[in-house]
C-alpha positions as CSV (number, residue, x, y, z in Angstrom):
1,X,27.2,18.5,-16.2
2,X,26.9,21.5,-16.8
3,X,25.3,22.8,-13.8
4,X,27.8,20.8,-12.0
5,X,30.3,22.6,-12.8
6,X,28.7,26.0,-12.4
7,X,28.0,24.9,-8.9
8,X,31.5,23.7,-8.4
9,X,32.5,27.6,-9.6
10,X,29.7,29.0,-7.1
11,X,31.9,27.1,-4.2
12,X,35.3,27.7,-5.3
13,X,33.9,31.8,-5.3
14,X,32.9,31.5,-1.8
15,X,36.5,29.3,-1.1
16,X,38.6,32.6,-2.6
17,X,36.1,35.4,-0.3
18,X,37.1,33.3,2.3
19,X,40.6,33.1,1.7
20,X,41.8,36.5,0.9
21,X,38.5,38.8,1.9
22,X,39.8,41.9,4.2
23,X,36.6,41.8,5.0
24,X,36.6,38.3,7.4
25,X,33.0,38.8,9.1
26,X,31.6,39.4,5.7
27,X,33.2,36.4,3.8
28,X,32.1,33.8,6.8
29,X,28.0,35.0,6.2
30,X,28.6,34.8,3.0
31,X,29.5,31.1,3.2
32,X,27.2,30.5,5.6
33,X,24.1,32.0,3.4
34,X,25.4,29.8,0.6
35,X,25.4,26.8,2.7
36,X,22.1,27.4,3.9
37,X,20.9,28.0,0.3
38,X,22.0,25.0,-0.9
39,X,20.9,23.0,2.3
40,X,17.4,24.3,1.5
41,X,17.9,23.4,-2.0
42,X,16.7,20.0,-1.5
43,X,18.9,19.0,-4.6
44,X,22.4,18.7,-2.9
45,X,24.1,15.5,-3.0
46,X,26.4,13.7,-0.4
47,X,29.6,14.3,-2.6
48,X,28.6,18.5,-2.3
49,X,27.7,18.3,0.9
50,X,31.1,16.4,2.1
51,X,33.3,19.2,0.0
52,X,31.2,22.0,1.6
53,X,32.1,20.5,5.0
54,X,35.4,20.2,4.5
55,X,35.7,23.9,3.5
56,X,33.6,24.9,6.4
57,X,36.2,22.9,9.0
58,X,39.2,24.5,7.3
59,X,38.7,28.0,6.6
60,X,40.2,30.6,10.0
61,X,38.2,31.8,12.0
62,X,35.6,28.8,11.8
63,X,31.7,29.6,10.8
64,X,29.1,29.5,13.5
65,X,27.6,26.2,14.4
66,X,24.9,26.2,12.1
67,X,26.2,25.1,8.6
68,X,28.0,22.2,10.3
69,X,24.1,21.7,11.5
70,X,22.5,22.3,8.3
71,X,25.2,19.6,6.7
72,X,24.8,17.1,9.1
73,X,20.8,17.3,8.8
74,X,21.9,17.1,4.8
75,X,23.8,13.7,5.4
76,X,21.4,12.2,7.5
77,X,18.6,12.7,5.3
78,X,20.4,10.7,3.0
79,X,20.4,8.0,5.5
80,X,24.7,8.4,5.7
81,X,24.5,8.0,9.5
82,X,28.0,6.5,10.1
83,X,29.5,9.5,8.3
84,X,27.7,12.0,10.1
85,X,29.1,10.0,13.0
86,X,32.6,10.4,11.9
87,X,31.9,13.9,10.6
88,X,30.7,14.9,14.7
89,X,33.7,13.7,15.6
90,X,36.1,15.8,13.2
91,X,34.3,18.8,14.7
92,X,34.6,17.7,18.5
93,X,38.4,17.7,17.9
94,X,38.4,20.7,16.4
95,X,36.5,22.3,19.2
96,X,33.2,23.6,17.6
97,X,31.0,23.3,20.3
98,X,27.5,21.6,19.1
99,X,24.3,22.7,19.7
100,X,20.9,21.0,20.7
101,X,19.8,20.8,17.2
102,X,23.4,19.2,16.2
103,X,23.3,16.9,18.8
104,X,19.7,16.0,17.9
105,X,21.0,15.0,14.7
106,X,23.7,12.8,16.4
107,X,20.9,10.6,18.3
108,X,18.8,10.1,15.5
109,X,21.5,8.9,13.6
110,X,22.8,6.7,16.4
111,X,18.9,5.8,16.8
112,X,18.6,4.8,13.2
113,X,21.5,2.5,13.0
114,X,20.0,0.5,16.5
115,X,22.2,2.1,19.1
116,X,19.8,3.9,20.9
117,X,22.1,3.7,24.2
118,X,24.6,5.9,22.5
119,X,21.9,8.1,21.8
120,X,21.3,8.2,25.7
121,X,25.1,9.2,26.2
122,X,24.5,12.1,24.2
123,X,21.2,12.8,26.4
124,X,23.9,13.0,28.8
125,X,26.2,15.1,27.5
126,X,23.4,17.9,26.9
127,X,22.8,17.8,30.4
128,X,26.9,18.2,31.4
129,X,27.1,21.3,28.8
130,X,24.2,22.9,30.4
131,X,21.5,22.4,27.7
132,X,17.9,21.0,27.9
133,X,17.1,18.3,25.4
134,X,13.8,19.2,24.0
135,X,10.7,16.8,23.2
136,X,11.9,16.4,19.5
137,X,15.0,14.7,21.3
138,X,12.7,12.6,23.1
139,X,10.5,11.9,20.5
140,X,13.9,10.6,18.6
141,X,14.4,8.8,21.9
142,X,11.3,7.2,22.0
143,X,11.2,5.9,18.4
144,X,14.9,4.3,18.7
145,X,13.3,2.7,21.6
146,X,10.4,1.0,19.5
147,X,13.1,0.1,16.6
148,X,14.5,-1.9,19.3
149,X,11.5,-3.5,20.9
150,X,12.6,-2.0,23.5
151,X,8.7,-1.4,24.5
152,X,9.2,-1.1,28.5
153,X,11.8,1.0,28.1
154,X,10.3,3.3,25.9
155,X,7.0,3.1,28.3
156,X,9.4,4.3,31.1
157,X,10.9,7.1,28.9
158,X,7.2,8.0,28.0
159,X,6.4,8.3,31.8
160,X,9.5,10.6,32.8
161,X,8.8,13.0,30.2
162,X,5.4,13.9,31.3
163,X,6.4,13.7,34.9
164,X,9.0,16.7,34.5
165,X,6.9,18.3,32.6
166,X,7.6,18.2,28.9
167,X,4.8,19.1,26.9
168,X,4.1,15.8,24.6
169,X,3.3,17.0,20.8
170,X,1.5,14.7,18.2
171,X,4.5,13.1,17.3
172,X,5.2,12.0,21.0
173,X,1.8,10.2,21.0
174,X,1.7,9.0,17.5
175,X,5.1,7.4,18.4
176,X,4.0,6.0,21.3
177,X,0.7,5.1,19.6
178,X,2.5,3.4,16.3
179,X,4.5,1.3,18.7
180,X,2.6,-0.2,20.8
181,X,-0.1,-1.1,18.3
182,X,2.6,-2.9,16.0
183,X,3.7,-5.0,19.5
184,X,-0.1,-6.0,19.5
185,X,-0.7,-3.7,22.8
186,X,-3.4,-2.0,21.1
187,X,-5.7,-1.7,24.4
188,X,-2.8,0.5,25.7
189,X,-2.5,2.5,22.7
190,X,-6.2,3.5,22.9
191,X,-5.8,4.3,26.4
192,X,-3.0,6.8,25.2
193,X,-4.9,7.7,22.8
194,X,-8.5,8.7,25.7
195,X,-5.5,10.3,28.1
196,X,-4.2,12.5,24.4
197,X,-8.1,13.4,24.3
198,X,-8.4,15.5,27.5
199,X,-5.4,17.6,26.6
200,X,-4.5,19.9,23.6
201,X,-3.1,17.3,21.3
202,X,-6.0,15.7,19.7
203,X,-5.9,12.5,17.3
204,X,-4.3,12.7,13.8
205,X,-4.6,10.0,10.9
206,X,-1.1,8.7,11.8
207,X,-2.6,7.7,15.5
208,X,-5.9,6.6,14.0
209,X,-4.5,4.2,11.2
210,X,-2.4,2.9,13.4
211,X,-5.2,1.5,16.1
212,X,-7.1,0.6,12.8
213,X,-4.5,-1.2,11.6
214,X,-3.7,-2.9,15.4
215,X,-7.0,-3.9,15.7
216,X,-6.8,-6.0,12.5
217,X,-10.6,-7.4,12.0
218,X,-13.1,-4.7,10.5
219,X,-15.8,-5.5,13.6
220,X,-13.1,-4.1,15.7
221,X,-11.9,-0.8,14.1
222,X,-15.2,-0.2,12.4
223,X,-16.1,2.0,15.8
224,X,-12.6,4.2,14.8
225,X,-13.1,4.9,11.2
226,X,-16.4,6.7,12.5
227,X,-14.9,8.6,15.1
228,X,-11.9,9.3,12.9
229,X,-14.3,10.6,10.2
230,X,-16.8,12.3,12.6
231,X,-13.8,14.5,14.2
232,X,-13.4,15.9,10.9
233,X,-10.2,13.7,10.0
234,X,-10.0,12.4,6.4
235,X,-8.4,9.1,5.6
236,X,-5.4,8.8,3.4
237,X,-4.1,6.2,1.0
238,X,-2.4,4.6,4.0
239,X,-5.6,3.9,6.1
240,X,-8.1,3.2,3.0
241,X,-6.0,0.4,2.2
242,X,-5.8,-0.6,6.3
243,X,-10.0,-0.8,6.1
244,X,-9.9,-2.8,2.8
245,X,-7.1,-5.2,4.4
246,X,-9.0,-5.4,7.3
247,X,-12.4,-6.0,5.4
248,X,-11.0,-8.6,3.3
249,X,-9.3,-10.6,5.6
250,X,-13.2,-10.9,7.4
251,X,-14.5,-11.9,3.8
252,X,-16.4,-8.6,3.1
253,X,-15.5,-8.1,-0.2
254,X,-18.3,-6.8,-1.6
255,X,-17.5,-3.7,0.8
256,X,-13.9,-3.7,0.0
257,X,-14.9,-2.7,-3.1
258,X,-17.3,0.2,-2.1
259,X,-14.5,1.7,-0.2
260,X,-12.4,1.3,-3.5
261,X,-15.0,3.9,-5.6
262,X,-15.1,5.6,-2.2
263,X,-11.6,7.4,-2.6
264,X,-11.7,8.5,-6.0
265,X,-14.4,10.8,-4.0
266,X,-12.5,11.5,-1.9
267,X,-9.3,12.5,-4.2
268,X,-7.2,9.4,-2.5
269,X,-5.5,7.3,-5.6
270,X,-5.2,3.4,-5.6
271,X,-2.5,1.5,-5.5
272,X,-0.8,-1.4,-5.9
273,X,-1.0,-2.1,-2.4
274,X,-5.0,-1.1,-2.3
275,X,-5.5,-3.7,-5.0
276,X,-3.6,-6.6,-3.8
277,X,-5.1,-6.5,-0.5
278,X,-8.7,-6.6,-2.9
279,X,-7.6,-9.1,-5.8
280,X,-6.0,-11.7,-2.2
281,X,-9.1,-11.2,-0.5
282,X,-11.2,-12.1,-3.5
283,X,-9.6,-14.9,-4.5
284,X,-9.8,-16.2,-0.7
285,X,-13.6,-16.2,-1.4
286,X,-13.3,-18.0,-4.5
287,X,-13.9,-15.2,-6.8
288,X,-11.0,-15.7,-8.8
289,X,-12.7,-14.3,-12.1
290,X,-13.4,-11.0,-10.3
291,X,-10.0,-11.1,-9.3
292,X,-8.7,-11.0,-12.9
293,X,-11.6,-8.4,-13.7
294,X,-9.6,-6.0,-11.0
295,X,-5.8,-7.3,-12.2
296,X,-6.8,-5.9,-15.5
297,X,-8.4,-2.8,-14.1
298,X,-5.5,-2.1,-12.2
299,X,-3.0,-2.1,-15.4
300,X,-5.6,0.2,-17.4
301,X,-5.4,2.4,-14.7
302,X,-1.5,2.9,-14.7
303,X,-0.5,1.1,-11.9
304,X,2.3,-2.1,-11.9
305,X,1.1,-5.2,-10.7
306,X,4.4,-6.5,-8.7
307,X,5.4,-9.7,-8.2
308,X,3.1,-10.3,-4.9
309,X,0.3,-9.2,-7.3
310,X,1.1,-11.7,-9.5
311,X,1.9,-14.3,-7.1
312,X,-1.6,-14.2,-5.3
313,X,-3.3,-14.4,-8.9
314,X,-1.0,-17.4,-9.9
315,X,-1.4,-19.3,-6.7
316,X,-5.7,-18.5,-7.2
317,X,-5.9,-20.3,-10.3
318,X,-3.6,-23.0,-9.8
319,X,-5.7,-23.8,-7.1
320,X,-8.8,-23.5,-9.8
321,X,-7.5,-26.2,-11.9
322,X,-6.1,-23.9,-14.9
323,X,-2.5,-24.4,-14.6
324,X,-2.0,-23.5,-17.7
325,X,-3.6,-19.6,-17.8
326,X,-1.6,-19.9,-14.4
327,X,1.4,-20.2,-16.4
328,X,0.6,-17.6,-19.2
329,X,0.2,-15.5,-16.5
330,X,3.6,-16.5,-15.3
331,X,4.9,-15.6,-18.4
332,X,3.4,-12.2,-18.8
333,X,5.2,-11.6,-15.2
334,X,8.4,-12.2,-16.8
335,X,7.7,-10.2,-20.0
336,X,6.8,-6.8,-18.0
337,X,10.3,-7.0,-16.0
338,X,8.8,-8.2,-12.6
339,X,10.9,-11.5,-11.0
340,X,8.8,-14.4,-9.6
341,X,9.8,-15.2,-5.8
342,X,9.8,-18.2,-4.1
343,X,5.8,-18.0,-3.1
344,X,5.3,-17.5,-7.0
345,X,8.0,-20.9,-8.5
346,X,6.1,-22.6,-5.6
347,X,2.3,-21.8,-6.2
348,X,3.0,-22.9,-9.9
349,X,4.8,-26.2,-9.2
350,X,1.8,-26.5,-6.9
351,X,-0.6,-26.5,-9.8
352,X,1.1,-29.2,-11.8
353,X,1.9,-31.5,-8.9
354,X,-1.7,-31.2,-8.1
355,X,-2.2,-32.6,-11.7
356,X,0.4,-35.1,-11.2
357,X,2.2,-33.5,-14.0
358,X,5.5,-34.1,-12.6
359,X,7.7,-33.4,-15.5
360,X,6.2,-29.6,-15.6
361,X,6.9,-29.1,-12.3
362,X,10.4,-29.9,-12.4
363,X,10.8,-27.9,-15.0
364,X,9.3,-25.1,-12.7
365,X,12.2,-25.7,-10.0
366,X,15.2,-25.8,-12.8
367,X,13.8,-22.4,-13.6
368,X,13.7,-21.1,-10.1
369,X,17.6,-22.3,-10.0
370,X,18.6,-21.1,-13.3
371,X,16.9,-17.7,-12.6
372,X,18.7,-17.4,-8.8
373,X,16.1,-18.0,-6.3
374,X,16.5,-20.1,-3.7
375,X,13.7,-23.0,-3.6
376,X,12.6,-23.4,0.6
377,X,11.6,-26.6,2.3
378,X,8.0,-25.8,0.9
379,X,9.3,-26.2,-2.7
380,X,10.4,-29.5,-1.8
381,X,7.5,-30.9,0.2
382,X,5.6,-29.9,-3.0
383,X,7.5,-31.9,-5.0
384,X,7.4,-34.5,-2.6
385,X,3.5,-34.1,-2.4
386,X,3.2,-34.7,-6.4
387,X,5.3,-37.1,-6.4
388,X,3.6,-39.2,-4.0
389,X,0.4,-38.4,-5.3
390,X,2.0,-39.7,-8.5
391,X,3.3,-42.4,-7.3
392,X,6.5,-42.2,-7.7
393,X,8.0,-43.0,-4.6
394,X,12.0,-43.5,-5.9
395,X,11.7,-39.7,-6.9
396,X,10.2,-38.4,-3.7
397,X,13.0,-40.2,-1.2
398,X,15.2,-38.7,-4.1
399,X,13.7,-35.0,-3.6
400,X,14.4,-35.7,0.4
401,X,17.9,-36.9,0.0
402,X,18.4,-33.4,-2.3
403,X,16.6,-31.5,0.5
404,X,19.1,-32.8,2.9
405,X,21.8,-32.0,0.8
406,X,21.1,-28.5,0.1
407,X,20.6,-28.0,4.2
């Protein structure tokens, strides 16, 4: 609160300069230092930021351009993109002419909220006032494009930029590398990523964990965590837990597991994602006790099992027979503060209809109810499923008729 208020007195100083200062010239750099202190600050919030806008569009003569800038980059790094939209539009009616890094700004915003055409009509109007967008502009472009799925476009964007002559950086092709990978066009992506080769830019871990991830099996990006290593480029927490996704989903667990003690070598820390993709993988081999081994390594280390963690586990040892450490297990969810999903009330009602222990897993779906989650059609063909098993037919046309009911 109290510095709050001492940066409340801070702006109200700069206000007064501005106000009643002989000295004009000197009270607008003394605003616009302050604005850029506070901009670099990283600490300002959107209700400071707002205030030290409104000063800036009131006070005679206006500032330069550049702490409008510095305030809009503020506001859309806090993801308000409408209100750096409306806040553009305050200034264009009070005739403070933009710049390309404002209008930069503008298109990411307009990029980030899916409008990516209006982030073209700005394009547009750099050209009219006689500016050149830049590559970061196209970049912004580019990545709106992808947001979109608008992959052929963005292909066609791609294209025009190097054919007038823009010199693509690493975020150009790590864009264009990212996207096409997560549309599944991974052999273009390498292509792009041979063509990158032969010029200045060469391959960071952004590009390479990308075409790693793309390529999904471990026999296929095996060849591209070597070259990524042999070109001197170290792997990151994103990528390691790529390869051990990608290993376990081909059943190599056992390696998995070497590339776990592999990045404490390498000073890259677990986490929760590293292990779930390890504790799913193992229990898809039917190494559910190892599973539990690495569950309870994982909360001696520090790190929060979440409710997919839990839910993989649960599901595991259903499957095993042991509904009830399934449900214990259920139960220690609840009691650290982490709420089961659907794929969690449903791999437990699983274990007790596969026991035929109907009764439990009714019990299962009041709770889901009670507790606000929505049982799916899967929660109700596996009450159908036990029920049949059972042989109980009246209840199973009964679970169908409440199926239908509840669309």
């Amino acid at each position: 609160m109290m510095k709050k208020k001492m940066m409340i007195s801070k702006l109200h100083k700069v206000s007064i300069i501005t106000s009643h200062d002989s000295n004009i010239h000197s009270a607008i750099t003394h605003f616009e230092q302050f604005v850029r202190d506070r901009c670099k600050s990283g600490n300002l919030g959107i209700e400071e930021t707002m205030g030290l806008f409104d000063n800036a569009i009131q006070m005679q003569p206006l500032p330069s351009i550049y702490p409008f800038t510095q305030l809009l980059g503020v506001i859309s790094k806090l993801k308000q993109y409408s209100t750096v939209i409306t806040l553009f539009k305050s200034m264009d009616s009070a005739r403070i002419k933009a710049n390309t890094v404002t209008l930069s700004t503008l298109i990411n915003c307009f990029c980030q909220m899916g409008k990516v055409n209006f982030g073209f009509g700005v394009v547009g109007n750099i050209f009219k006032s006689g500016f050149e967008p830049n590559i970061v502009i196209f970049n912004t472009l580019l990545k709106g494009l992808f947001k979109e799925n608008k992959v052929k476009d963005a292909i066609k964007l791609f294209n025009k930029i190097t054919e007038n002559g823009y010199t693509c950086d690493d975020f150009t092709y790590g864009t264009m590398v990212d996207g096409l990978c997560k549309i599944g066009n991974v052999d273009q992506a390498i292509k792009l990523l041979k063509d990158m080769e032969k010029g200045n830019c060469k391959p960071n871990i952004v590009m390479y964990s990308a075409i790693i991830d793309g390529l999904c099996m471990w026999k296929d990006a095996e060849c591209y965590v070597n070259k990524m290593v042999n070109s001197g480029v170290s792997p990151n927490i994103v990528t390691f837990n790529i390869m051990i996704d990608a290993l376990c989903k081909d059943g190599r667990t056992e390696k998995a597991q070497t590339l776990l003690e592999l990045m404490s070598t390498r000073c890259v820390s677990p986490d929760v994602v590293t292990y779930n993709s390890l504790i799913d993988g193992l229990c898809n081999s039917g190494q559910w006790e190892e599973a539990t081994k690495l569950f309870s390594e994982m909360i001696g280390c520090g790190i929060a099992p979440d409710v997919c963690t839990f839910s993989i586990l649960i599901d595991a040892i259903c499957k095993e027979g042991m509904v009830k450490k399934a449900h214990e297990l259920f139960d220690l969810m609840i009691e650290r503060g982490v709420e089961p999903n659907t794929i969690t009330y449903n791999a437990l009602m699983n274990g007790y209809c596969l026991h035929s222990r109907m009764d439990e897993a009714t019990k299962v779906l009041h709770s889901m109810v009670v507790r606000g989650c929505e049982p799916n059609v899967i929660s109700y063909n596996i009450l159908n499923y036990g029920y049949c098993k059972a042989k109980k037919l009246d209840e199973a046309m009964q679970t169908f008729e409440d199926m239908r009911s509840n669309g």
